[in-house]
C-alpha positions in Angstrom: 96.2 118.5 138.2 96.1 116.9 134.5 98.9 117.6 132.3 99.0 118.4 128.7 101.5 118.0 126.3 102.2 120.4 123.3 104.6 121.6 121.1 104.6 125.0 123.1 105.1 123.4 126.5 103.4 121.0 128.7 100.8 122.6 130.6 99.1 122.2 133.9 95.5 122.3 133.5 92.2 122.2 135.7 88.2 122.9 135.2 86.6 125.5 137.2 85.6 124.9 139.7 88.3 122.6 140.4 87.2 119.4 141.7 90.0 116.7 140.9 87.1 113.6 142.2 84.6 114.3 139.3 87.7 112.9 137.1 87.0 115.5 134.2 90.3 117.0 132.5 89.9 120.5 131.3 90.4 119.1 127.6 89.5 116.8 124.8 90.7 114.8 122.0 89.4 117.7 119.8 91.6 120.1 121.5 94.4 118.1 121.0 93.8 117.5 117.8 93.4 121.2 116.6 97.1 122.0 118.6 98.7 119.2 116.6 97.4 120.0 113.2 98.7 123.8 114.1 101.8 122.7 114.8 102.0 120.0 112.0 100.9 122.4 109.2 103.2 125.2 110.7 100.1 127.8 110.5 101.7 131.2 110.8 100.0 132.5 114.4 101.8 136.2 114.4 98.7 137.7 113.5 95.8 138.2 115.2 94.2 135.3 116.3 90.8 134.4 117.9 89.8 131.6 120.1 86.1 130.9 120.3 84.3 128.6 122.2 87.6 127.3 124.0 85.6 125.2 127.1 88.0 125.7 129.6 90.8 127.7 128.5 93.0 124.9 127.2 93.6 126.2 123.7 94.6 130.1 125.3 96.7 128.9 127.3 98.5 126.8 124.9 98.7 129.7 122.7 99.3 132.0 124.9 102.5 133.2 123.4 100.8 134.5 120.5 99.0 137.0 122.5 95.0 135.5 121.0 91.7 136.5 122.1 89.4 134.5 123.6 85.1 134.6 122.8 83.8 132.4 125.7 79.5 132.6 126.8 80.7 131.0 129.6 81.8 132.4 133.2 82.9 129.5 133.6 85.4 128.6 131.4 86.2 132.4 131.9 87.1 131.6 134.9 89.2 128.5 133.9 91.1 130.4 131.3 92.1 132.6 134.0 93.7 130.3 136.5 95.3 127.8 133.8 97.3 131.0 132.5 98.1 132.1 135.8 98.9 128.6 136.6 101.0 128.2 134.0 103.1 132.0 134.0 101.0 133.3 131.0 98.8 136.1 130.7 99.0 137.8 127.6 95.7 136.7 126.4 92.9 138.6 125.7 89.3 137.9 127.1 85.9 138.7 125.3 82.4 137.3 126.3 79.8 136.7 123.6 78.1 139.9 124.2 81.4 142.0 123.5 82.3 143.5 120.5 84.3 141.3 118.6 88.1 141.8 116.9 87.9 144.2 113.6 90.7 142.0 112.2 90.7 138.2 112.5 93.8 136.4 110.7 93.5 133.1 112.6 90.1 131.7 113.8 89.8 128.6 115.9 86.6 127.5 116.7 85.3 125.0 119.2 82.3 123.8 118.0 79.3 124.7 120.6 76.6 122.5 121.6 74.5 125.2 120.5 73.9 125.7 116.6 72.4 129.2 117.1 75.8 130.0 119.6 77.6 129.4 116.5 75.9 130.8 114.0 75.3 134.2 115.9 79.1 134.3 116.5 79.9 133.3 112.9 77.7 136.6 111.9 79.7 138.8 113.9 82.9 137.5 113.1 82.3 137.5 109.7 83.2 141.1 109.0 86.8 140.5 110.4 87.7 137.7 108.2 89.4 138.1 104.8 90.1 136.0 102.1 93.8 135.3 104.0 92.1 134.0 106.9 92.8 130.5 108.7 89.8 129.0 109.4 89.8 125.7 111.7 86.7 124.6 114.0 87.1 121.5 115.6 84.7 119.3 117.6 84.3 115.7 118.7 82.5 113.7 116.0 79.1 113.7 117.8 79.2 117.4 118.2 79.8 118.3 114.1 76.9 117.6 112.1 76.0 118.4 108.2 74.1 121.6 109.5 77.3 122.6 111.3 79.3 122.7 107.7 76.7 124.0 106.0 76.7 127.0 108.4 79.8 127.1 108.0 79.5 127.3 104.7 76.8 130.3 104.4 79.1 132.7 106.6 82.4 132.0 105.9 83.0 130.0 102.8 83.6 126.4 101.2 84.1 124.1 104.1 86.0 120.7 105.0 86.1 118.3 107.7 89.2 116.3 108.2 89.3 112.5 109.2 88.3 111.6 112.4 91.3 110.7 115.0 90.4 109.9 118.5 86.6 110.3 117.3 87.7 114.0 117.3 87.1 116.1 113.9 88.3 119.3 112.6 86.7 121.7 110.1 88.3 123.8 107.3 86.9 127.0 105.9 87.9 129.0 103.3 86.9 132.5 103.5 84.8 133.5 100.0 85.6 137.6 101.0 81.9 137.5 97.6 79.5 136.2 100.2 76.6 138.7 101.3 77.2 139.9 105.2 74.5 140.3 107.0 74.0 140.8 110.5 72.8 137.9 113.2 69.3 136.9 113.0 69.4 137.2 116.9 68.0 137.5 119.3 64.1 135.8 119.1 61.3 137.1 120.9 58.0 135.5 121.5 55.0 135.8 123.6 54.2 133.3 126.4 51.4 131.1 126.5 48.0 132.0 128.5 47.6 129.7 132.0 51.1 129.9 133.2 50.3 132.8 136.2 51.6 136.3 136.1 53.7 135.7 133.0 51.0 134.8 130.9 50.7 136.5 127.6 54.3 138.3 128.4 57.0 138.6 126.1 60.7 136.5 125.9 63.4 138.0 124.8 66.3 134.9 124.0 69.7 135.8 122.4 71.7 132.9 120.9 72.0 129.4 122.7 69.3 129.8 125.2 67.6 126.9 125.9 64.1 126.4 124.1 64.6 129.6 122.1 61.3 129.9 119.8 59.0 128.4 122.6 58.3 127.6 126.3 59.6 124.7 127.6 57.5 122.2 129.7 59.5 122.2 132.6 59.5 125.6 133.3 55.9 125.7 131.7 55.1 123.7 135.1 57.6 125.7 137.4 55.3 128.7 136.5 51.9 127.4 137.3 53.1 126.7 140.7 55.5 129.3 141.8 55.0 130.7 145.5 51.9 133.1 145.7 52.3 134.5 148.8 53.8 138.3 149.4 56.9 138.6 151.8 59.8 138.0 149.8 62.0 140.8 149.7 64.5 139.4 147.8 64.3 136.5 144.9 67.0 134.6 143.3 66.4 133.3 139.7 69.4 130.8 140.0 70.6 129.7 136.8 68.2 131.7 134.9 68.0 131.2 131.3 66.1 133.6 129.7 64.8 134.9 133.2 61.4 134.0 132.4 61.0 132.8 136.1 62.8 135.2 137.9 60.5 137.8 135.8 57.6 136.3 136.8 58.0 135.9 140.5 59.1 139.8 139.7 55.3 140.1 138.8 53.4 137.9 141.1 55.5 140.1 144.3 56.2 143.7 142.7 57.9 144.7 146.3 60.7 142.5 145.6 63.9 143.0 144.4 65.3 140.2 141.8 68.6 138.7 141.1 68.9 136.8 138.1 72.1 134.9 138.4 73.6 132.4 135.3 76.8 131.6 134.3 76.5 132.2 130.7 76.7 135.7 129.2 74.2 134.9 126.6 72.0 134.1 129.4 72.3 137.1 131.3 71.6 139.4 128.6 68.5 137.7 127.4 67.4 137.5 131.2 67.6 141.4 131.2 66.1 141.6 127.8 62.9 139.8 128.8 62.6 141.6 132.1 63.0 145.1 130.3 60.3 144.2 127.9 57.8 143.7 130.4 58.5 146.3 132.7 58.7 143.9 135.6 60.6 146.4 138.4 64.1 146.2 139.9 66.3 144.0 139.3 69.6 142.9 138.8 71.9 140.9 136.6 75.0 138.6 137.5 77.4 135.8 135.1 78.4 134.2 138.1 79.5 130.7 139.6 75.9 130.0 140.8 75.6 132.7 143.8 79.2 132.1 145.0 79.7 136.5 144.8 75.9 136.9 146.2 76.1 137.9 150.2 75.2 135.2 152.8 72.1 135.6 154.2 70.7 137.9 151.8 67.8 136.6 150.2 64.7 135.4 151.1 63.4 133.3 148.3 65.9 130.9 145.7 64.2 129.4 142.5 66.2 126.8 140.4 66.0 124.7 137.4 69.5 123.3 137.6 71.4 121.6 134.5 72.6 118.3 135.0 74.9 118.1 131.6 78.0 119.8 131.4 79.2 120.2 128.3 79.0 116.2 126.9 79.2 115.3 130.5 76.3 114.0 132.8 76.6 115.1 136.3 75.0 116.2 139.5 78.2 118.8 140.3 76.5 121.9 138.9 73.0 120.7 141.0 75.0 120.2 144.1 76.7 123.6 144.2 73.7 125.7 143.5 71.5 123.9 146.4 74.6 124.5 148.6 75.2 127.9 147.0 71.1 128.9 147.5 71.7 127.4 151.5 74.4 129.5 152.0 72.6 132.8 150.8 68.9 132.4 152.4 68.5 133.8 155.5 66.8 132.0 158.3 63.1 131.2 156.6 64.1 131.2 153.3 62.7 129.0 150.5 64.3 127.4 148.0 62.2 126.1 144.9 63.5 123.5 142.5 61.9 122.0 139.7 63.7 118.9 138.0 62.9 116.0 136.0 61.7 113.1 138.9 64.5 110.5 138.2 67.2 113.3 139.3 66.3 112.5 142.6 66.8 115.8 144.2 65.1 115.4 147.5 67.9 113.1 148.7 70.4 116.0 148.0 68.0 118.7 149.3 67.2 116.7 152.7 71.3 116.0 153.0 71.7 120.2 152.8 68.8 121.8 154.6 67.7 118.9 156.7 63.6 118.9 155.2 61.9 118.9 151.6 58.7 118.7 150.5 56.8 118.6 147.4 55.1 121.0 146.1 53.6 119.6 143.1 54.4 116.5 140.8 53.6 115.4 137.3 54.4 112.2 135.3 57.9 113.5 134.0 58.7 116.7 136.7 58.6 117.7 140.8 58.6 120.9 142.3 60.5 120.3 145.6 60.6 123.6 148.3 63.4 123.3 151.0 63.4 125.8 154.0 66.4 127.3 156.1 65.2 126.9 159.9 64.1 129.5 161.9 67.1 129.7 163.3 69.4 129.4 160.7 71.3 126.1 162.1 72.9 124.4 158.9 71.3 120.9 158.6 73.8 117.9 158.9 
């Protein structure tokens, strides 16, 4: 467990899920950095104040005496937040997702700068209408993470913005709120209609709500996934793990009308534009789940798994996330079950898929991606 040191205590914090050999801590230089400058420039924090973006709960928790509420898209860092305050005796913060209904009053606002510029613009939009010209406004962001389009957003939605000097290649923004600039509300979410010669989704419309990956067009990975998802009927039950805008799970939903779909992500955003898309094309039943990979889905309940796994977290390159959904979608298949992963080729994720189910095989290859399928034996014995 990593220890951090502020001015309001020194605090015991962890990731979620909690895995102390990936050596990641559960904060930055950014976050530090942001804490200090509150504490240096004795910002009055009686008010209401609002934590957005906070990865995994490090900035609640250190404020948690000031009773703030915290905007996450993440499950995740949900999550986090949640055992870091419990962790450390504190629970007297307030969680929001993206897709709730923000504060009517904001007097502080701290944002961590999102990898997503559209994340942060749609939440600037509807935070806007709760900031007044009193307002604190601090973002804050490793240098590589704050670019001239991230002031000037600033800029458009809240008012005449700052950045600080760089300390620990960490940066922090300053906004002043300008109560004369025109509110409007977010441009979100973007719809489109897929390309022809993809299979049962072609010509069908996508739905994305702020920081979805690929939100104006199709991306080529999952352009690929779709030309080659499983034809034949029998599935009673599909997983779209990690499911974006659910554009797979909604057309596996259409290529085997008898099944019933879970689309499963771990961002909020995500979710909502995976139900979005599969309501505008009428698809059939379904349901929707921010969720650890399938760690709340029943064992044994599902007959087909499709995946297009991450492998960044946050600034971070790893195989963690990979690794716990291919153990995740074992875990959940019953005996016959097929999971389908597409991936970029130098991931390698037919050694990891061979380790968990004991077989993979391809299912179709091009220059950049694979489609791997792995199958749980007849008779359900966990390869070793």
């Amino acid at each position: 467990m990593d220890q951090l040191a502020t001015t309001w205590g020194e605090l015991a914090l962890a990731r979620f899920p909690d895995n102390p050999r990936d050596g990641l801590r559960a904060w930055d230089a950014s976050d530090e950095y942001l804490l200090r400058h509150l504490d240096d420039e004795r910002v009055d924090l009686s008010g209401a104040v609002v934590v957005v973006g906070d990865r995994w709960g490090a900035l609640a928790t250190a404020l948690a005496a000031f009773r703030p509420t915290q905007i996450t898209d993440s499950f995740l860092a949900q999550s986090a937040t949640r055992a870091n305050l419990e962790r450390n005796g504190a629970d007297a913060v307030r969680l929001l997702t993206t897709r709730d209904t923000p504060p009517e009053r904001v007097d502080v606002l701290l944002v961590r700068v999102p990898k997503s510029l559209a994340l942060l613009e749609d939440q600037l939009h509807r935070l806007a209408p709760g900031v007044h010209d009193r307002t604190v406004v601090v973002g804050t962001g490793m240098v590589k993470e704050i670019h001239t389009s991230t002031l000037r957003l600033f800029e458009k939605l809240i008012g005449p913005t700052r950045t600080s000097l760089a300390v620990k290649k960490a940066r922090l923004i300053f906004s002043t709120p300008d109560p004369g600039l025109p509110r409007s509300p977010s441009p979100w979410p973007h719809t489109y209609a897929l390309p022809s010669g993809i299979g049962a989704a072609s010509g069908r419309t996508v739905v994305n709500h702020a920081g979805i990956f690929c939100a104006d067009r199709l991306d080529i990975g999952t352009r690929f996934f779709l030309q080659h998802l499983p034809e034949r009927g029998g599935f009673a039950r599909i997983v779209d793990l990690g499911c974006g805008n659910g554009v797979v799970g909604m057309a596996a939903a259409l290529a085997h009308p008898r099944a019933e779909v879970l689309f499963v992500d771990e961002s909020f955003q995500a979710v909502a534009s995976a139900e979005a898309t599969y309501n505008a094309n009428g698809a059939g039943k379904a349901e929707f789940l921010a969720s650890d990979g399938v760690s709340a889905v029943p064992a044994d309940s599902a007959d087909l798994v499709l995946n297009n796994p991450p492998f960044h977290s946050h600034q971070a390159t790893t195989d963690a996330t990979a690794w716990r959904m291919f153990t995740g979608a074992r875990r959940v298949l019953r005996p016959g079950g097929e999971l389908w992963v597409v991936g970029n080729r130098h991931l390698g994720y037919h050694v990891k898929l061979r380790r968990i189910f004991g077989n993979c095989t391809t299912v179709a290859a091009n220059p950049k991606f694979v489609i791997l399928r792995a199958t749980v034996g007849k008779e359900g014995v966990k390869a070793t």
